[in-house]
C-alpha positions as CSV (number, residue, x, y, z in Angstrom):
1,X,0.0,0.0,0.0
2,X,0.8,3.1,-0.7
3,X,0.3,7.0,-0.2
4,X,0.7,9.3,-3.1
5,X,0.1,13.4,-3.0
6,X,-0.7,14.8,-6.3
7,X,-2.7,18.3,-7.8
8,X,-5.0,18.0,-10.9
9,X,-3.9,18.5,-14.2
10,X,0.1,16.9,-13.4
11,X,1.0,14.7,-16.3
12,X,3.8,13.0,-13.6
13,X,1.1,12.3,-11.0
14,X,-0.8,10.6,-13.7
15,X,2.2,8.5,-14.6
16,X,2.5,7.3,-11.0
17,X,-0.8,6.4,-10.2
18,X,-0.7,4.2,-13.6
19,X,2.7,2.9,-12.8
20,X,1.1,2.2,-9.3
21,X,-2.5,0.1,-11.2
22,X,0.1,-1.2,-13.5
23,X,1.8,-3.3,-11.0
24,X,-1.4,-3.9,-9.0
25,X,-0.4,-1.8,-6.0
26,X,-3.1,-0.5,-3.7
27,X,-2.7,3.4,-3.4
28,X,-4.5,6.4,-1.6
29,X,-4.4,9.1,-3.7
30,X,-4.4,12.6,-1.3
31,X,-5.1,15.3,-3.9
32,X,-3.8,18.6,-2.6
33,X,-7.0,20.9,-4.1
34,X,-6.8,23.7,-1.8
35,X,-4.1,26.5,-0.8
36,X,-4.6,25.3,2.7
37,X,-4.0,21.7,2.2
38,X,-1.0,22.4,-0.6
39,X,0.5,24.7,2.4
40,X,0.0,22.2,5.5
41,X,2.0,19.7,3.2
42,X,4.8,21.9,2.2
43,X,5.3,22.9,5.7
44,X,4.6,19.1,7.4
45,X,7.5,18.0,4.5
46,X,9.0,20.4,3.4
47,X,8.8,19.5,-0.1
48,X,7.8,21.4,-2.9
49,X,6.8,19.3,-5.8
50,X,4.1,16.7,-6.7
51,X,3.9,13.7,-6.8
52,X,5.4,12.5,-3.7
53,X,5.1,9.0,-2.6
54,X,5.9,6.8,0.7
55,X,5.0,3.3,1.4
56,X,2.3,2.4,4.5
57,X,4.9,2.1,6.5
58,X,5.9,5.4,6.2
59,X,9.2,4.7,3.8
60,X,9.9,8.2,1.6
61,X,10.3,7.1,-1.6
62,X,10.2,10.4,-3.7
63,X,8.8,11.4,-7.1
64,X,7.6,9.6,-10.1
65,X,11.6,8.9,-10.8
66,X,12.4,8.1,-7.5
67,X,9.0,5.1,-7.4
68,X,10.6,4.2,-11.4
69,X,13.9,3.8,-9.5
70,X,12.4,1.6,-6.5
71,X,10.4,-0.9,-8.8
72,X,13.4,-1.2,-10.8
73,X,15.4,-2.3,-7.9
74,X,12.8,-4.0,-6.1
75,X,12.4,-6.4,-9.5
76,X,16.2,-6.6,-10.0
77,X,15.8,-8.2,-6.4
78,X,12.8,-10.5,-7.4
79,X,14.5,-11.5,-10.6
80,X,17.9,-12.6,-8.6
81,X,15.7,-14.6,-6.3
82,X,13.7,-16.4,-8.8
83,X,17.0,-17.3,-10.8
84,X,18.4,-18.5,-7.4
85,X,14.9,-20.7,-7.3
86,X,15.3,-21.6,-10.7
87,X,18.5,-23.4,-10.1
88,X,16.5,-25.5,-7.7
89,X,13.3,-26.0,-9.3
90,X,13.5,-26.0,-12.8
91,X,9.4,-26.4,-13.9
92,X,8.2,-24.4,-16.6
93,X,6.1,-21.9,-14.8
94,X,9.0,-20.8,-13.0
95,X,10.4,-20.1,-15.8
96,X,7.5,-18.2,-17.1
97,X,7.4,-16.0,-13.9
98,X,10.9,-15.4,-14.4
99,X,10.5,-13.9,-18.1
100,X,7.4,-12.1,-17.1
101,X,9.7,-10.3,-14.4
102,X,12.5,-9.8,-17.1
103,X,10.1,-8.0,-19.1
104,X,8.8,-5.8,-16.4
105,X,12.2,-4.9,-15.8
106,X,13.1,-3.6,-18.9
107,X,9.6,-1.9,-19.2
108,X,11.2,-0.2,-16.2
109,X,14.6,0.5,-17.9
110,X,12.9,2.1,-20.3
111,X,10.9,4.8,-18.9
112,X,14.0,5.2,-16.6
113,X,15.8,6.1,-19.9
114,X,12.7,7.7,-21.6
115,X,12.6,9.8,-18.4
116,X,15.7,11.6,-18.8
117,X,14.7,13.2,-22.1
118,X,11.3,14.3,-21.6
């Protein structure tokens, strides 16, 4: 789970929230409509820009780059596991799961690259 502060009309708040469904996480989104709530954030974190993103357990994870960044690493991890698993248990679906989580590591890659230039 997941707690995510965006505004309206913020293309990178949109690309969280779909990384977020992408990868089937649960999310609450706190939209910050209102001078008062945009100024009780900004002095509560002292952060200026949207989105910002922590896990339930309270983990700061950052921006839209920063929760890019974190999947990334967090699938790297789940890859090296699975090829540790593999070794051991060589069935077909493992190897399935693996290549799905390949995939959705490059996917990652990319909009890590894609990023950077837009």
């Amino acid at each position: 789970m997941y707690i995510v502060y965006t505004i309206e009309n913020c293309d990178f708040c949109v690309r969280t929230k779909n990384l977020l469904d992408e990868y089937n996480c649960e999310y609450t989104n706190i939209i910050l409509n209102t001078n008062k709530k945009i100024k009780k954030f900004k002095d509560s974190t002292g952060l200026n820009t949207v989105p910002q993103i922590y896990r339930e357990d309270g983990l700061f994870i950052g921006g839209y780059g920063k929760l890019v960044e974190y999947f990334h690493k967090k699938l790297s991890e789940d890859v090296s596991t699975m090829e540790e698993q593999r070794e051991v248990n060589r069935s077909f679906d493992t190897k399935i799961t693996l290549l799905d989580a390949k995939k959705r590591k490059l996917s990652l890659k990319d909009k890590l690259v894609g990023d950077k230039f837009s």
